[in-house]
C-alpha angles and dihedrals in degrees: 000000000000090000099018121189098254134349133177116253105213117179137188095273091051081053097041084054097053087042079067099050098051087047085055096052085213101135102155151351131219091193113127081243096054123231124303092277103044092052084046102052088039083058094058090034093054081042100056101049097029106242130139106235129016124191123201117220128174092258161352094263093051090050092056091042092042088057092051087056091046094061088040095252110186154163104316096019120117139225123192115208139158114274086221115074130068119309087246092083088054100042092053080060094052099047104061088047098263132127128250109226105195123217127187119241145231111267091217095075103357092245135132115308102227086202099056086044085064097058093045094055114103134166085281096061116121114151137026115216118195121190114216091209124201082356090290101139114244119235103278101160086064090038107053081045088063096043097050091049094052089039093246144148133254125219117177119212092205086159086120100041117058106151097019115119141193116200078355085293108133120249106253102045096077088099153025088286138004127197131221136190124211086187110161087253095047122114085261118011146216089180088253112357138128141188145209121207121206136176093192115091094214101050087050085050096046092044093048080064104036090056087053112052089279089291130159110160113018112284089010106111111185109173129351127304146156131211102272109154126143095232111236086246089069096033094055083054087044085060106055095040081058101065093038090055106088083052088046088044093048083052094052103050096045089052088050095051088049094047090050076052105062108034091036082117094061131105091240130103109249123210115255127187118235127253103280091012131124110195117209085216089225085147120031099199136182128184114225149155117264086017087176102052085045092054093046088048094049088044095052090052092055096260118130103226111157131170119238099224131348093175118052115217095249087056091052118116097243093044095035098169128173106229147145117240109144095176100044092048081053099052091047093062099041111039125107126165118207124197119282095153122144089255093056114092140198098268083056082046091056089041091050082052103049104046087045086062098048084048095049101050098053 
């Protein structure tokens, strides 16, 4: 693609770094503290978002399923999530024996519904789960209502939100523990990496073990653990992207308002930020008719457009549930991201505009 979606921008000090690394032949460490770089990288990461502890993980998929280790989540218990969302959020859950419990969502940013959480919840329910989609910020104020009232645990799945705030609190740090994803298409990269942030000294103890076979001193396994580790390789990439985010997050959000802008005369429905929220941008989505033939048309123009996600988790074919969940089935036919990404300008922005125009009126 010409203008795609998202792309890693990887320059020559990522690369210097990495060139270190590989000097060093230090590609990885199996120490409870990580290696240089991933202490490193956890520091800027803690620092960003202002939690206390941050953990590095190998990816977004092994934070979600770390913090689930680290409440004892286990055959029987339940999670509620959003359907909508990657089926990494689901599969966390099933990996550690647990059952997805899968809740509709709002239309106005595609997140969690907090009134369709309070019907899912049974005596099994042990965790919520909000997905903080696209980077739009779920609805914590009425989540963590309806968790304190059942007496139940909040993880945030923040994979998708590094950057977004909410009352400039980071996303991520509503709760006990928030999960990131450094995924290569993510709005800063590792290659494949992800991260958990804590400010509760013994859940960062716990999942420092937990990432790493349950270790604490070399053989000594103490609970159960995987290998789990960001390699030093990821994290030294990790460091640099860091410090380049706030530059890639200023990007993002100019291109988006040029972007409402333009296409403010079409017959789609635009994305908007709540009221005290700061969006990351990652995903830059409309919802429109004949989402498909709109797509086809973008991406044969050279344009990225993709849809996130036209099949919800309980519709796969491994999870196949018979639900009702009107909105999300909505938002799977009719959602379509545009680029929005650091490297698109605003001569992509105007042809992204134009061609959208032509498609729309026909």
């Amino acid at each position: 693609m010409k203008i795609p979606i998202n792309v890693p921008i990887i320059e020559k000090d990522e690369i210097n770094e990495v060139h270190s690394v590989l000097t060093e032949k230090s590609l990885t460490s199996a120490a409870n503290a990580g290696g240089k770089r991933v202490r490193e990288f956890e520091q800027l990461l803690a620092s960003f978002v202002k939690s206390k502890y941050a953990i590095a993980v190998n990816s977004g998929t092994a934070a979600l399923q770390a913090t689930l280790y680290a409440l004892d989540i286990k055959q029987g218990d339940e999670v509620l999530i959003p359907s909508f969302t990657f089926v990494a959020t689901a599969n966390a859950i099933v990996s550690v024996g647990a059952k997805p419990v899968f809740v509709d969502i709002r239309p106005e940013n595609y997140t969690m519904d907090p009134s369709d959480l309070k019907k899912k919840i049974t005596k099994k329910s042990k965790v919520i789960m909000p997905v903080h989609l696209y980077g739009n910020f779920s609805y914590m104020d009425e989540i963590s209502e309806i968790s304190n009232k059942n007496n139940l645990e909040i993880i945030e799945d923040a994979c998708q939100s590094l950057g977004t705030t909410y009352k400039k609190k980071q996303s991520g740090t509503f709760s006990k523990m928030g999960c990131f994803s450094m995924y290569a298409a993510k709005v800063m990269t590792s290659g494949e990496g992800g991260a958990i942030v804590t400010d509760d000294k013994n859940l960062f103890e716990k999942l420092r073990k937990i990432r790493n076979h349950g270790m604490l001193h070399g053989y000594d396994t103490r609970i159960l653990g995987l290998n789990l580790r960001l390699p030093e390789i990821c994290a030294a990439i990790a460091k640099i992207q860091m410090k380049k985010l706030p530059k890639f997050l200023e990007k993002r959000k100019k291109n988006a308002i040029i972007l409402n802008e333009l296409l403010s005369d079409l017959n789609v429905i635009l994305p908007e930020e709540r009221d005290s929220v700061n969006v990351n941008w990652y995903l830059y989505t409309i919802a429109t008719a004949n989402r498909n033939k709109i797509m086809k048309q973008l991406n044969s123009q050279g344009i990225g457009a993709t849809a996130y996600y036209p099949i919800p988790v309980h519709k796969t074919p491994f999870y196949k549930k018979d639900l009702k969940l009107p909105l999300t089935d909505w938002a799977a036919n009719s959602v379509l991201s545009l680029p929005v990404n650091p490297l698109v300008t605003e001569s992509d922005l105007h042809h992204i505009s134009k061609v959208l125009h032509k498609l729309t009126k026909k």
